[in-house]
N, C-alpha and C positions, 0 to 999 in steps of 0.2 A: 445555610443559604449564603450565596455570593453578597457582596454589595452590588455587586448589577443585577442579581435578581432583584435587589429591592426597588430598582427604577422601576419594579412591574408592581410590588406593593406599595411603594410611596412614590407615583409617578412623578418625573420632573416636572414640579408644580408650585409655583407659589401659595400665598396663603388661602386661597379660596382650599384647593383638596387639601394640605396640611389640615386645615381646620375641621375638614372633615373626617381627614385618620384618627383625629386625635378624639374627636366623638365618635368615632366608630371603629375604624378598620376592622368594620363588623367582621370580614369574613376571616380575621386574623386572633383579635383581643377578646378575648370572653370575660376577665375578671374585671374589676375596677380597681385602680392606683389612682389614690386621690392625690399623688403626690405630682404628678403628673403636671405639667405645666399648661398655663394657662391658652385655652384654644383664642386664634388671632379674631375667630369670629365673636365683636361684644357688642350687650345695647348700645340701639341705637341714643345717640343724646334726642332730647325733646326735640326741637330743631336747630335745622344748618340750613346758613341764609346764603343763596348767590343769586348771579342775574343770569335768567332763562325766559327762551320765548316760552311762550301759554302755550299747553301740550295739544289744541284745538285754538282756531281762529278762523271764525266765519263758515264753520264747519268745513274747513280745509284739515287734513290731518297732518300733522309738522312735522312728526320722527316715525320712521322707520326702521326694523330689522330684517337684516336679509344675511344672504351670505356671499362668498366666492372662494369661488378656487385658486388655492395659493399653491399647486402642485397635484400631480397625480392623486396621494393619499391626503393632502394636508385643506383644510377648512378657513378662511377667517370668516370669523360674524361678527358684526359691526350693526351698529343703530348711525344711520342718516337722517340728513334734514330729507322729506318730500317732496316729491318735486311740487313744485308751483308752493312752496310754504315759505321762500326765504324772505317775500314780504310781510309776508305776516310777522314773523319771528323779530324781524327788525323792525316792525313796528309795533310791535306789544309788548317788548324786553322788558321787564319788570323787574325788579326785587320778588326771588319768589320762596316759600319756608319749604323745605322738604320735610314732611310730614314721617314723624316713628309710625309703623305701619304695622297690623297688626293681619298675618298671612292665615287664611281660610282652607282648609284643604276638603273639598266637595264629594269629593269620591275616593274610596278605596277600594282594590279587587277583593273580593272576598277570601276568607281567612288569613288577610293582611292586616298585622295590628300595628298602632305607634310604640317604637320603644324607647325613642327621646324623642324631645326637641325635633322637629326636622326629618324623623328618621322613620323610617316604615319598614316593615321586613314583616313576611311570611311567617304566623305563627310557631310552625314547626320546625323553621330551620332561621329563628330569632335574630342570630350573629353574623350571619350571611347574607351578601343579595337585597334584593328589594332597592329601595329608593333614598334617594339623603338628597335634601332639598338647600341649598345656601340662596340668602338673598342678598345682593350687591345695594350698597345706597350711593348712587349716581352723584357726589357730591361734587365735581368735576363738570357735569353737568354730562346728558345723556349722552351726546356723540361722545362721548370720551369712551364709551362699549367699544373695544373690540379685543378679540380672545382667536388665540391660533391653535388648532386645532389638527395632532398628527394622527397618523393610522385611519384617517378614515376611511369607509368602505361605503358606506353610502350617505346625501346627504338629503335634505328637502326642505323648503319655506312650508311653514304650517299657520293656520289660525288658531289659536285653541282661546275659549273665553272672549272673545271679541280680541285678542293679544297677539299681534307678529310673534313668530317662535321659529324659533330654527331647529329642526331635531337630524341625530347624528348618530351612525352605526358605525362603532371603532372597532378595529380586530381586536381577537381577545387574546386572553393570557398564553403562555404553554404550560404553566406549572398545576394545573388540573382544578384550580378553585375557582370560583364562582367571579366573575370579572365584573365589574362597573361599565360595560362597554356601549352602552347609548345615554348620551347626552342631549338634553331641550333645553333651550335657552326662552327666554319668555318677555317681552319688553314689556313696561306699565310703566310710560310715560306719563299718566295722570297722577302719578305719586311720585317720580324720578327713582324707580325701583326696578331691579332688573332679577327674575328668577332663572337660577341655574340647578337643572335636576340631573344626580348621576342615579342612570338607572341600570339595577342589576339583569344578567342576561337570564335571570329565572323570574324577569318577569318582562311578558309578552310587549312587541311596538304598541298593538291598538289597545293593552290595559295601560299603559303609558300614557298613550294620549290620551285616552279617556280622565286618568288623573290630573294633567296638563288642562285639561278643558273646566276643570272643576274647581284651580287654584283662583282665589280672589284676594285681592291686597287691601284691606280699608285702612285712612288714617283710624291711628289708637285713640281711646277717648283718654286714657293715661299711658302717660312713655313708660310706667312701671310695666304696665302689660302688654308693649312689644314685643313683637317678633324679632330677635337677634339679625344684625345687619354687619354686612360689611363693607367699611368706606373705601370706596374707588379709589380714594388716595391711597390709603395703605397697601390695597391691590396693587397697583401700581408700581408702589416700594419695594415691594416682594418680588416680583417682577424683573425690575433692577437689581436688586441684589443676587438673585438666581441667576439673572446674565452676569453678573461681575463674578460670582464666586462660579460659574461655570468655564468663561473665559481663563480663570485664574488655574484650572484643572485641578482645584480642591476639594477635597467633601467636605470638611469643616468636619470630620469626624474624629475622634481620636483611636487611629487602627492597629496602631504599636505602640510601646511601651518600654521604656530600656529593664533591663533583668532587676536591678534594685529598685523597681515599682513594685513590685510581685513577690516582694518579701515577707510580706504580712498572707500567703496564701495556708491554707489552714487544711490538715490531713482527716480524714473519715475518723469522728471518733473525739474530735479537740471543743471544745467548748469555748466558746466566745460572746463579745456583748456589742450588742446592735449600735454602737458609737453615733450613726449617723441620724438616729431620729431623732425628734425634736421634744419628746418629753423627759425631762431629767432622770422622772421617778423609773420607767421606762426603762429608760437605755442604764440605768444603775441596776436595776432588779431580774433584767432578764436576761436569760444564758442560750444559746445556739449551739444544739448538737447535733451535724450529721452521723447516725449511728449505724444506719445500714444503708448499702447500696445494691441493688440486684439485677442483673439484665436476665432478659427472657425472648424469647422469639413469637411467645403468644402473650393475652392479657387476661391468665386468670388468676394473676394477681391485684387484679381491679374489683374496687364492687360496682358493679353496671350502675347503680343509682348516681355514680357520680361522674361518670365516663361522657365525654362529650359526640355528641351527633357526628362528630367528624370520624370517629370508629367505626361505626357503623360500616360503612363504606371500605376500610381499613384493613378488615381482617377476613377472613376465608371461614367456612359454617366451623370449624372446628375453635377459633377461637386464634390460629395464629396469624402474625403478621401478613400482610402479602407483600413481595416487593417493592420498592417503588423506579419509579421508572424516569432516568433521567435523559433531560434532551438537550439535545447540543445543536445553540441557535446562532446561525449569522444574522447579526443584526439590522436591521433596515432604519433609514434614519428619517421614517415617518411621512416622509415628502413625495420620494421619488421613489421609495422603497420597504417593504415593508418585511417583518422578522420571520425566517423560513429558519425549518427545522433540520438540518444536516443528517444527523444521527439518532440513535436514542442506544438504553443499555439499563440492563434490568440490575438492582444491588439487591441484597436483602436488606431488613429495617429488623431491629430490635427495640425491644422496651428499655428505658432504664428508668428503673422503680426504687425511689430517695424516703426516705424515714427518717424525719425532722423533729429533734425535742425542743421543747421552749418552756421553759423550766424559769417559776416564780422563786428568787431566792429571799424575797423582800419579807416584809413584815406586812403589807397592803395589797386586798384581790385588786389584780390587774382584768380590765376590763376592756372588752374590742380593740383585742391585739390582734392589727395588721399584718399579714406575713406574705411574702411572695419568692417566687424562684422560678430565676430565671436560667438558661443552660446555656452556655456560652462554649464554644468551639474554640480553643487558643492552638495556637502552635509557636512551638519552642523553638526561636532560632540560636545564631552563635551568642549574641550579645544583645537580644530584644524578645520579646513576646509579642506576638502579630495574632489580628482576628483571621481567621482562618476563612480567606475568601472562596476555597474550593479547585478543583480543577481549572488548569490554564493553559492555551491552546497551544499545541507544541510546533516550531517552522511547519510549514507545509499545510495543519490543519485550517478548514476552510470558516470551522464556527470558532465565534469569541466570546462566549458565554456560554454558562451548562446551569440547567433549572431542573429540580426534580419538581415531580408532579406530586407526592404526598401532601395531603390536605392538612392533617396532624402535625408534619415537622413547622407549619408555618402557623402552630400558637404558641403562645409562648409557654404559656402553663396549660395544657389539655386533658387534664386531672389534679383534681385537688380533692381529697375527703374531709375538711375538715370547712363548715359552712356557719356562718354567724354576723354576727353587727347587725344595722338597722335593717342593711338590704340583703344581708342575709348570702353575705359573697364569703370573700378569701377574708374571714376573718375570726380568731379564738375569742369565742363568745366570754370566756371566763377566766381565769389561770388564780387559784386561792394561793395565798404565802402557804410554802415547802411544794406544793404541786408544779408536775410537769403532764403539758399535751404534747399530745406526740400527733403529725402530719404527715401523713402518705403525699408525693409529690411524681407524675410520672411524664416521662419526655418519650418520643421519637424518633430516632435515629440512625442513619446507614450505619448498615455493623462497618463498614470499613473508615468512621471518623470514632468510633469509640475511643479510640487512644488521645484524644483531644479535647476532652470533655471538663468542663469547672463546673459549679454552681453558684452561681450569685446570686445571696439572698437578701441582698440590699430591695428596699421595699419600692423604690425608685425606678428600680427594672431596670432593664439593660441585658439587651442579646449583642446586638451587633457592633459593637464600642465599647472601648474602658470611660471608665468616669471614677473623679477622685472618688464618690459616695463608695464606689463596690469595692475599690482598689484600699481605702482606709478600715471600711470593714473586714475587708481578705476574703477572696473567692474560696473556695471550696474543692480539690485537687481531687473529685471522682475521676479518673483518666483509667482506662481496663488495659 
């Protein structure tokens, strides 16, 4: 995957979606990495005091949401004073506590379970789809709402719950997964709390709104057991700083690497010691061997008990690959224009299937050892090593970005056999002194990027960027 594809998995977003990738990108992450940095959305504190009119006075109603059109495709939604309320407001300014609130969710579609916090998805296809709910806490004080909104395709003022909402039909992806493309916004001026829902395109407008009808906010009787909030202020900041480092035309990623970073890369077959974690006994006792690597064009090198839903779809009755299918898109810049598909062009897809030892050398069983691997694309230039962004459009060509549609290439670990810990994910339940487990690991990929292929098994993860943690462990030189 480019880095411009990933404006389509991690849209250009401040902390509100950040914080939801990072609890979810259901349709992407399957495993948990607890190492993973701290999501932007945290409890709420007990209260935050500012001056606001009374969200009601003399049963006039004071704020509103609505929307407008800022462009062909583009939305803003915003909360206003009502009309006829600006005497009230100014004359009942108070000192007022915003209450930790504690969110009710009333209905759900059937066969729709929660899988965190927030999060709701269709029992069958768990990691995909469905719903992620974030709540803003108005700390700025309610008109300070407003959010611009690209790609729209249709929009509408709604009521749900006695609550102004604005709900919003976005164009969806091209790369064949399952998109977040309708957004409801929900004002609850009597708490200074605003919900925001990304809703998946595998679940219907009216099951939507029917869940939108059914959200209720009460204050918490303890701030221990709120609902997770995020301050407007911070919103805000994110905000700003997404316009400074956009202006700046930086990702903030790190995409190349001079040749003596890549020193420490490690050949099929070498044994090494996980440097970067943080338990002593750990990183002194355990040993890293990649010992076999195998590519295949079908997966009956998989045992199905461990294979992810996203195969399913993947391979043909015989069990091989099927193509995948790339598309080449001129971009639209969400306003005046939206992203059309040029071309497309069919590659084949191969397996590569990784056999991972992790070998106790110590004198002490090691216990829920963490392991992940992650498959990184490099490419070797004169004097640096670059993440391999993919095809790029040559004079003449009319599209500037190419997106495959495989479901598979966009997880990061889409097989793993070896299942344990508390929650019973990516981790060796045991490893006794002198034993080694050994870990089936399998990836996705156009047969014609096999020659660019690492493994980094820093636990930290890392597909699309170097980072000291992989770069001091040493990637892993599978390349065919």
């Amino acid at each position: 995957m480019r880095l411009e594809d990933m404006k389509q998995e991690f849209p250009k977003m401040p902390a509100d979606m950040k914080a939801m990738v990072e609890r979810e990108v259901a349709k992407q992450i399957k495993t948990v990495k607890p190492h993973f940095s701290a999501a932007k959305i945290a409890a709420v504190s007990a209260v935050a005091v500012m001056v606001l009119g009374t969200t009601v006075f003399a049963g006039v109603k004071l704020y509103q949401m609505n929307r407008e059109a800022a462009g062909e495709y583009a939305v803003e939604t915003r909360i206003q004073k009502a009309e006829g309320a600006e005497a009230g407001i100014k004359d009942q300014s108070t000192p007022l506590e915003i209450p930790s609130v504690t969110m009710e969710v009333g209905y759900i579609p059937e066969g729709m379970i929660q899988t965190e916090d927030g999060k709701y998805s269709y029992s069958d296809t768990p990691h995909i789809g469905g719903i992620s709910i974030v709540l803003y806490r108005m700390d700025q004080g309610d008109e300070a709402f407003r959010v611009l909104d690209t790609g729209v395709l249709n929009s509408e003022n709604i009521m749900a719950g006695g609550h102004d909402g604005v709900y919003l039909e976005m164009q969806k992806g091209n790369d064949g997964s399952i998109y977040f493309n309708q957004r409801i916004y929900l004002s609850f001026p009597e708490v200074h709390h605003v919900v925001q829902m990304y809703v998946g395109e595998d679940v219907t407008r009216e099951e939507a709104l029917k869940i939108a009808e059914g959200i209720r906010l009460t204050p918490a009787e303890d701030g221990n057991d709120s609902t997770p909030a995020l301050a407007w202020s911070d919103y805000a900041a994110s905000v700003k700083e997404d316009e400074e480092l956009s202006g700046s035309d930086e990702s903030g990623m790190c995409l190349t690497v001079p040749k003596e970073k890549m020193e420490n890369v490690h050949k099929i077959g070498d044994s090494f010691s996980p440097l970067e974690i943080p338990d002593p006994e750990l990183a002194a006792n355990l040993k890293i061997k990649v010992t076999d690597v195998q590519i295949a064009d079908d997966v009956s090198l998989l045992d199905p008990a461990y294979m992810d839903s996203a195969f399913n779809d993947a391979v043909d009755a015989n069990g091989k690959l099927l193509p995948n299918t790339i598309n080449y898109i001129k971009t639209g810049n969400g306003v005046d224009s939206l992203d059309e598909i040029i071309k497309t062009r069919e590659v084949p897809q191969k397996l590569v299937y990784a056999a991972i030892e992790y070998q106790n050398t110590g004198n002490t069983e090691l216990n829920d050892v963490l392991y992940f691997g992650s498959l990184m694309k490099i490419q070797e230039n004169t004097d640096n090593y670059a993440i391999y962004q993919g095809e790029t459009p040559k004079d003449g060509d009319q599209w500037d970005i190419s997106s495959g549609t495989s479901q598979l290439q966009h997880l990061e670990m889409p097989y793993h056999d070896v299942l344990g810990g508390s929650e019973n994910k990516n981790y060796i339940s045991s490893i006794k002194p002198g034993e080694t487990a050994t870990v089936h690991i399998a990836y996705v990929v156009n047969e014609d990027e096999l020659d660019l292929l690492y493994l980094n098994l820093d636990t930290y993860g890392g597909t699309y960027e170097f980072s000291d943690t992989s770069l001091n462990l040493g990637l892993v030189d599978i390349r065919q």
